[in-house]
N, C-alpha and C positions, 0 to 999 in steps of 0.2 A: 377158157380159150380167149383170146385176147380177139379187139373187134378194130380191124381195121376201118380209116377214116374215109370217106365215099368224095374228099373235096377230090382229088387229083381227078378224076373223072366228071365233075361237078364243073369246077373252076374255067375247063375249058368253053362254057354252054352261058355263064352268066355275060357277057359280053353281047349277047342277044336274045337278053330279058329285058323290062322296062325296070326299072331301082334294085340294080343284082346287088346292093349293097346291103339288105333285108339279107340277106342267105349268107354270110361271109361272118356273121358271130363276131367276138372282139370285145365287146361292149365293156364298159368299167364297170366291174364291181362282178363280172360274168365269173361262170366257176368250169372251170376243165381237171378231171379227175384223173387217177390212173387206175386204168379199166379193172386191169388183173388184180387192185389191192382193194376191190370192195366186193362187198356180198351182195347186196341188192340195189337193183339200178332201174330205176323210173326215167321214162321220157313223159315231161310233162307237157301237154296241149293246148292251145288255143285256136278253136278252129277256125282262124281269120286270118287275114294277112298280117304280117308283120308291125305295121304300122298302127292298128288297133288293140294285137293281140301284149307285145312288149310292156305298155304301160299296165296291163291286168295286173293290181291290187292281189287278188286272189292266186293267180300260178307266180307272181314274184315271191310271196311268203310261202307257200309249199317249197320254191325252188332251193329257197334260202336255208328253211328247217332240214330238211332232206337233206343237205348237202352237209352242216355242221355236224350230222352223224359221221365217223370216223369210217365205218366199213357200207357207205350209202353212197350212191351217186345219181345223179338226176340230174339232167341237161334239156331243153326247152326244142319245143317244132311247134312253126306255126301251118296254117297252110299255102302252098305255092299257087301264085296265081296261073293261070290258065296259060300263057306263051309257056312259064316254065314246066309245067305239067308235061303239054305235050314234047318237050324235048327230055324230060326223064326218061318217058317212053319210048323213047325212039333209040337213045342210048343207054337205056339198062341202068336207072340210077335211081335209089330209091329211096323211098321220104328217110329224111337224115334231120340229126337236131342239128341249132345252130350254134351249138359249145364245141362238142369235141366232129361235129360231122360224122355221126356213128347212125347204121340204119337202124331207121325204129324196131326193124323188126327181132332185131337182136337183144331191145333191153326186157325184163323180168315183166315190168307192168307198165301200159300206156294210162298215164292219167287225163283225162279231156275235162274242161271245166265249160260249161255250157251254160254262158251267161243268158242265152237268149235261144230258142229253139231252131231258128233262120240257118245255124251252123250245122245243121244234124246232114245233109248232103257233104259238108268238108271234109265229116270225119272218115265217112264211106270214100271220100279221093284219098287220104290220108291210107287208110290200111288196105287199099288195092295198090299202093305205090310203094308198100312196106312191105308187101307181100304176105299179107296178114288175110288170111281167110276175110270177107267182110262179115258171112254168118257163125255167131260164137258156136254154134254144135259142130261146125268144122274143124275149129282148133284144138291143136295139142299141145303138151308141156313145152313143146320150143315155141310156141308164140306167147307174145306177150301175153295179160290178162288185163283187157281194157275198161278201168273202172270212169264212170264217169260221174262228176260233184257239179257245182254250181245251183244256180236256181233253178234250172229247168231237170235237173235229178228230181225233184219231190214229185214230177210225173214222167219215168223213163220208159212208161211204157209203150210207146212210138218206137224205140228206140232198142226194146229189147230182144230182136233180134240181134241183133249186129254188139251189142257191150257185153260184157263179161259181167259186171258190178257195176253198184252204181251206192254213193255217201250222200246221205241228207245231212243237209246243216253245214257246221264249222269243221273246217278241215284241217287244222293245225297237227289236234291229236291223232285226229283219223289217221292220218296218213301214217303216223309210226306207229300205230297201232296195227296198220294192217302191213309193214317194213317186218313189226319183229313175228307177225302172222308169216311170212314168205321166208324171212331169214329161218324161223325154228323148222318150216317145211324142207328146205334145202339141206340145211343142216343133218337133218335125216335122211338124208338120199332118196328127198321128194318119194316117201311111200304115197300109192293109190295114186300116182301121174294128175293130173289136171283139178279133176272131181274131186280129190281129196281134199286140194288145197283151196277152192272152192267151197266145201265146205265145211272146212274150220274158217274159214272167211264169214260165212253165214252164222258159223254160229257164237260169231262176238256180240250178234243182234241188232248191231248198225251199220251192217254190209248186203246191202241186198242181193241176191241174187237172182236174177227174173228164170233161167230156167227150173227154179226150184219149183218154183208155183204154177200150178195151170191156172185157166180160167176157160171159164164153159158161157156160153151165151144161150142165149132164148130167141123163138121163133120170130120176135120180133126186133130182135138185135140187140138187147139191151143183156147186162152181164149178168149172170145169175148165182157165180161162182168163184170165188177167188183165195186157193190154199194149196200149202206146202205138198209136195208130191213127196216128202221122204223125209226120214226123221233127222233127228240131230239139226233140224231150220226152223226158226221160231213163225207163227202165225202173224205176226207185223211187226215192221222193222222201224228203229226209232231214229229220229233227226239225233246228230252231237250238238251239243253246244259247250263252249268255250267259255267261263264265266271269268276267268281271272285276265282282263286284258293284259295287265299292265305286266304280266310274267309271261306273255308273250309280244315284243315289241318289236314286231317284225314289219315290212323289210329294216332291217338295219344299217343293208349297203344297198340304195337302190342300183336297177340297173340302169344305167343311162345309153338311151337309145341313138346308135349311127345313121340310122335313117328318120327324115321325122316322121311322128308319132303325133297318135289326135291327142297327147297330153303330154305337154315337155315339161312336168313339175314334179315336184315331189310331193310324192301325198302320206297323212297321217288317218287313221280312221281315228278318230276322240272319241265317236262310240259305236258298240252295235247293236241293232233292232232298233223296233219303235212300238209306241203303245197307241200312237196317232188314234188310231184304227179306220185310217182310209179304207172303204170297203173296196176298191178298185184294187188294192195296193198290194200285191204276192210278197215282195218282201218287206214291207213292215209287218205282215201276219208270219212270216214261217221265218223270220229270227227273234221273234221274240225268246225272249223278257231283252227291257233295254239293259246294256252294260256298257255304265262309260269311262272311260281310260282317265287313270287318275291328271290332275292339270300338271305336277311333277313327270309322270311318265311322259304325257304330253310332248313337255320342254326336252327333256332327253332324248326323244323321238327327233323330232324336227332338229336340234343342234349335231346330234348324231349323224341323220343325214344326209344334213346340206353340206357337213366337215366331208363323207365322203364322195356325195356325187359332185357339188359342184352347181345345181340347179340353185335358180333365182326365183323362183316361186315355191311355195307350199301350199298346199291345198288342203283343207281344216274337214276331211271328210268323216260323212254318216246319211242316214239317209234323212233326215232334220236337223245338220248341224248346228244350229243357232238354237236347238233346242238343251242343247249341255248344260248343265246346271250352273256350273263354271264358266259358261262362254265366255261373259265381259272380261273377266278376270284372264283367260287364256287368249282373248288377242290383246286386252292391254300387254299385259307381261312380256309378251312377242312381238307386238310393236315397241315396245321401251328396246326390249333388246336387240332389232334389229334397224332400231332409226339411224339414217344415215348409212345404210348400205344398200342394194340393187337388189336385196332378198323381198319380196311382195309375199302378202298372203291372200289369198280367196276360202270363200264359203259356197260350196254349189248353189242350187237352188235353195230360196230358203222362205218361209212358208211367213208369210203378210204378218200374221200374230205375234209372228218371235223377233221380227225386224226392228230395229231401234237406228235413231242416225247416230247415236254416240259408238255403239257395236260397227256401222260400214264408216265412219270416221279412222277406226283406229285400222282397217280393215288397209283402208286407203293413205294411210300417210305416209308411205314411202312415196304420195306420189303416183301411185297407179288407183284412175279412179276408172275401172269401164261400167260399162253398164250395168245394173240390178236387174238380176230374176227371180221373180215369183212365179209360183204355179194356183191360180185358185181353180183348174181343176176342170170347173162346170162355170158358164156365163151367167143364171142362174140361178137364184137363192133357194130357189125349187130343187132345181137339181143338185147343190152343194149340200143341200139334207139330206139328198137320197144317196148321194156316196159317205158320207160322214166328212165332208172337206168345210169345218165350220172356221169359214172365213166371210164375213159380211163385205160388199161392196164399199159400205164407208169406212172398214178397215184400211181395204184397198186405197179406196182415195187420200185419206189421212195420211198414208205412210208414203206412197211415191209424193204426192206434197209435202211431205217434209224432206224428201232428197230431191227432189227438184230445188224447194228452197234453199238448198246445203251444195247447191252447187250439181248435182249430178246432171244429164243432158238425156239420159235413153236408161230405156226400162223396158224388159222382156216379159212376156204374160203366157205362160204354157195354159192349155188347156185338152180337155180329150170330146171327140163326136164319136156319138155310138154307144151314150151311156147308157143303162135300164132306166126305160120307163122316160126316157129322151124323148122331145116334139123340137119341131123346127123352133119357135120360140125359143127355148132352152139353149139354144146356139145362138139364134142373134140376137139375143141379150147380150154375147160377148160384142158384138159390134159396138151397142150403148155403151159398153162397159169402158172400149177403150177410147170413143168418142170421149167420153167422160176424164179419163187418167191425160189425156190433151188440154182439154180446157183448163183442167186443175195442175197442170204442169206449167202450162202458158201462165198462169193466175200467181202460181206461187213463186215461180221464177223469173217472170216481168219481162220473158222473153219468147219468141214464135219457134226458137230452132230446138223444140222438144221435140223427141221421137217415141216411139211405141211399137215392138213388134208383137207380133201375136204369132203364136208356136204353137199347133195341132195337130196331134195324134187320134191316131183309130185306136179306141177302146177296144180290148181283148182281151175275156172274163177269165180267168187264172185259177188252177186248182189249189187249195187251201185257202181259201178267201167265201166269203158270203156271197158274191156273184161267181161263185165254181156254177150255180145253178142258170144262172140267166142263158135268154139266148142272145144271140151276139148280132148286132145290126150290119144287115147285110151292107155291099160295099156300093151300090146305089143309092142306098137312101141316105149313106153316108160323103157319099160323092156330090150329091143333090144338094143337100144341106150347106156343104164346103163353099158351092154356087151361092147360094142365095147369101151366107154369111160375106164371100167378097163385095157381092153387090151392096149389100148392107152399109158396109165400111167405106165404101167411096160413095154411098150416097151422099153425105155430105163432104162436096171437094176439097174445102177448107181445112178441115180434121185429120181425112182419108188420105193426104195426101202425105202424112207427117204421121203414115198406118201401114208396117211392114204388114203382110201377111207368109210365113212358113206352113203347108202340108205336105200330105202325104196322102194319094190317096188310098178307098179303102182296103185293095186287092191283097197288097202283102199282109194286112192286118188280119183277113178272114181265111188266108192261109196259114198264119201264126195260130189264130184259133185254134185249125184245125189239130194241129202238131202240139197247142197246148193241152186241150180234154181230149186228145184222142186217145186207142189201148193199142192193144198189139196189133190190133187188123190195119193200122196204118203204115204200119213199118211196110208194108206194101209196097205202099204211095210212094214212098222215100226213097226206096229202092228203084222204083219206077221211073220217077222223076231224075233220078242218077245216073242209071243208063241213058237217061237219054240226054243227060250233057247238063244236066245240076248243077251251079255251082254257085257257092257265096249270095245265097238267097239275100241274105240281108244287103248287099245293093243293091242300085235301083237299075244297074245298067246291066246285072246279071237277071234277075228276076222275071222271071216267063211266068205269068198267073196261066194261061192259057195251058201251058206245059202241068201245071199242078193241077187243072179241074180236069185233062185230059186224061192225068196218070191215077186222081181219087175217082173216074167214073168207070175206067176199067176195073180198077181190081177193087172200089170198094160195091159196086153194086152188085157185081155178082153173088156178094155177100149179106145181101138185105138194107146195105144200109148207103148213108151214101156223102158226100161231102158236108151237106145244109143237115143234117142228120146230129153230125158231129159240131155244126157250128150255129145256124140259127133258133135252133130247138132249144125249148126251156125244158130243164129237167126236172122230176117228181121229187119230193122229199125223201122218198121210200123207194129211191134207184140207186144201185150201186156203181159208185163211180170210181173209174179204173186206179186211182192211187188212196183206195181206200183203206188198204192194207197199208199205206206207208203212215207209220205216224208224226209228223209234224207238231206236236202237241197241244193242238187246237181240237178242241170240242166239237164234232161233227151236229151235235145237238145247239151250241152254242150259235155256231155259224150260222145253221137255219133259223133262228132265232134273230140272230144279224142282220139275213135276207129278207126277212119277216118287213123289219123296223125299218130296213132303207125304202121297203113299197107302201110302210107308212108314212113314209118320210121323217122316219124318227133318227133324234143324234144320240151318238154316244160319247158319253165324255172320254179325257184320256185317262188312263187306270193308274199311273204315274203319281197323280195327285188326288187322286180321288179313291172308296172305296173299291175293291175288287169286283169285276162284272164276271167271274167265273168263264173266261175262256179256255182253262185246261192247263195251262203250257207250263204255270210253273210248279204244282204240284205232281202233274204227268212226270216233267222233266227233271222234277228235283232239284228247279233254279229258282230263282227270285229278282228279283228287280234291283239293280245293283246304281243309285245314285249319287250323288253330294249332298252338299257342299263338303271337300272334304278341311277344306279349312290349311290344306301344303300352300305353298306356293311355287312359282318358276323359281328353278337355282340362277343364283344371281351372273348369271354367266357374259363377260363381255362378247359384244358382237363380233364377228372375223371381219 
């Protein structure tokens, strides 16, 4: 049956929203299908607003693959911000993608991509506005089946109330793999309705299904139980990975966004994972092995691109870009080819070690020269051992001295409070730190109008990582700290004054915690904090902490346990922790071994180049570590 489109009832209400232009679809490169000539039809998620969720990396290339299937459609919802919520409400109009304007609750499956846990209240506004049961034992074969991926899948168990499924890992394949899963169920005239197609979903072995599994606790709250309630579902479900980039080079058309967006570029991933082995780091541990996109694919990537959107920047992503084997070689090549056009390239943050001026030279010679970021992490040398971030201070100062001398003017310095095993010290060492990147900026560039901001974050321990065990530093002694470190930086006014400082303090961080190690007893919380007006946690101007310690003391202590339980508590070697059944392909023995070395303050090298440390992931997974040089080059392509 064909699904009418929800704008003519929509259209009249944007007129008194703030940027109705987010909801109105359009976009180049967008795709609109015809309903009745496809088999299976995904709405895919991001549960943010429009202006964050569009530039996603991740749901652009699901939308894209999805869509090149001939009998497949999939069309994009973000979430609606709160004026427009309440006028759905009031007129009967329910969450719709912003392609063809069709209600979610009409397509086959909701895919939500959960880059950060802050969005888990969106999706709950999202399927009470779709008219989608919020808890999955309420739904039937006519509601969708809400799978959810990203990086916060590798622990959905917060969440597993309310999702249907949920993909660890690389989603490229996934997704058609679980297309011609629903396509062969339909095709059969959907025998066993709901549960059936659920579990042949489980039993591909990298589709979880959280009602499959109980889990049983102990007197003193900790889990004591975690397995399949019924046959035909495997006892742990394994992460996908993706090994051959270059045969999937996706997006190929990006979209380019009507409204702006926190990234107006086009971006290339050059590769994925990392072997760094930051112990803070959730995603360099859970995509490993590294796999980097050949410098040919590279060049067809970005020229492909920029012929179809139109965008004047590219963006050379990964989560160490400058760590590619090929880098020089891939922004010469891309600067030669693009000198003398408006096209710019950037590199995210990028890690002191891998920096060179002749790599942000060629980076820069269109012309756009903004400022450099580094992240060293911890202030430090103490604490840069105890996360594995081996960056020494005279690294530091070596390399921003050599672009200060090369002309550059400001330099950005991330860092995180609340590490393990953190003292005050430990923090305002970053104040010396950036006292220090002044003097030698003033020194090397023979001028006073150097800059320095300093960017801090609340540390928040992440499952598949060697601090999954830590406890997490409450948001006072992190807030304390934040104190004494400004003080620090303006002690000397001469320095201090030419010293951004960015935070945040520690509150949404020890709520993130929660929502990151927590199991099912939280979905509670979420639920809680929902009704009572939830929404878009990851702003700062939505964000009630008040409202989350009021919603985790109701429903989680009746239960034994209780907020600081789930977040400031160090956990035993020999506790089972709620996504222990998901496998990641990380050595749970390994890890603790990990944890071990960082309260020695011991380093590890990166495995890249060095012998194997036995983490698990590529014999578990069956992949290997996929390098250079490969010796192609860029095709010799003139610039547009």
């Amino acid at each position: 049956m064909s699904v009418e489109s929800v704008f003519p009832r929509l259209e009249p209400l944007l007129p008194r929203v703030a940027k109705p232009v987010q909801y109105v679809g359009g976009e180049l490169n967008a795709t609109v299908k015809d309903w009745d000539a496809t088999t299976v039809r995904w709405a895919l998620m991001y549960p943010d607003a429009y202006e964050v969720g569009l530039p996603n990396q991740g749901v652009m290339i699901l939308y894209e693959i999805l869509n090149e299937q001939p009998d497949v459609l999939a069309e994009r919802t973000y979430s609606v911000w709160p004026d427009l919520e309440k006028l759905m409400r009031a007129h009967d109009v329910p969450q719709f993608t912003v392609d063809g304007h069709r209600p979610v609750g009409a397509f086959d499956l909701l895919g939500v991509s959960f880059a950060t846990e802050l969005g888990y209240t969106n999706l709950l506004t999202a399927l009470d506005l779709a008219g989608v049961p919020i808890h999955a034992a309420d739904r039937t074969e006519d509601h969708p089946v809400v799978v959810a991926g990203g990086h916060s899948a590798f622990n959905p168990e917060p969440m597993a109330d309310f999702i249907d499924a949920a993909v660890l890992g690389d989603g490229e394949e996934a997704v058609l793999d679980i297309t011609a899963v629903v396509r062969g169920w339909k095709a059969e005239g959907s025998p066993g309705g709901r549960d059936e197609l659920l579990t042949r979903l489980a039993e591909t072995g990298s589709v979880y299904i959280p009602r499959f599994y109980d889990v049983k606790y102990g007197s003193a709250g900790e889990i004591t139980h975690i397995a399949p309630n019924r046959d035909r579902v495997p006892p742990r479900v394994a992460k996908r990975t993706t090994m051959d980039l270059d045969a999937w080079p996706y997006p190929k058309r990006p979209l380019v966004p009507l409204a702006e967006s926190v990234h107006e570029r086009m971006s290339v991933e050059i590769f994925r994972g990392c072997t760094r082995g930051c112990r803070f780091c959730q995603a360099g541990m859970i995509t490993r092995p590294v796999r980097e996109r050949s410098i040919q694919g590279i060049g067809d990537m970005v020229h492909n691109g920029l012929e179809a959107s139109g965008f004047e920047e590219v963006g050379l992503l990964s989560l160490s870009s400058a760590d590619h084997s090929e880098i020089a070689q891939i922004t010469k090549g891309l600067a030669d080819r693009y000198e003398g056009t408006n096209t710019g390239l950037s590199l995210p943050s990028t890690r002191v070690d891998a920096f060179n001026v002749d790599l942000a030279n060629e980076l820069s010679r269109n012309g756009r020269r903004s400022g450099l970021t580094f992240a060293p992490e911890g202030g430090s040398e103490r604490i840069r051992r105890v996360i594995n971030k081996m960056v020494s201070e005279e690294d530091l100062i070596r390399t921003v001295s050599a672009a200060f001398a090369n002309g550059w003017r400001q330099v950005k310095l991330y860092f995180m409070c609340g590490l393990p095993t953190e003292t005050d010290d430990d923090v305002l060492q970053i104040a010396a730190m950036a006292h220090e990147v002044i003097r030698a900026g003033r020194k090397a560039a023979g001028r006073n109008d150097i800059r320095c901001t300093i960017s801090i974050g609340g540390f928040v321990p992440k499952p598949h990582t060697p601090f999954q065990w830590a406890a997490q530093c409450d948001p006072d002694t992190v807030d304390d700290r934040l104190r004494k470190l400004r003080t620090a930086v303006n002690s000397d006014r001469g320095l201090g004054r030419n010293i951004g400082m960015r935070y945040h303090d520690g509150k949404p961080s020890l709520i993130e915690g929660l929502l990151s190690r927590g199991d099912r007893r939280v979905g509670k919380v979420i639920e809680r904090v929902w009704r009572d007006g939830g929404r878009f946690d990851g702003w700062s101007e939505h964000f009630k902490f008040d409202r989350w310690t009021a919603a985790a003391a109701a429903e989680l202590e009746p239960l034994g346990v209780s907020l600081a339980w789930f977040t400031t508590r160090e956990r035993a070697e020999d506790e089972i922790l709620p996504w222990d059944h998901l496998d990641s392909g990380l050595d749970k023995e390994w890890l603790w071994d990990d944890w071990q070395d960082a309260l020695a303050e011991q380093e590890l090298d990166d495995c890249r180049w060095t012998p194997c440390f036995d983490c698990g992931v590529c014999p578990t997974m069956g992949t290997a570590i996929e390098i250079g040089p490969t010796g192609r080059k860029l095709l010799p392509l003139n610039p547009v």
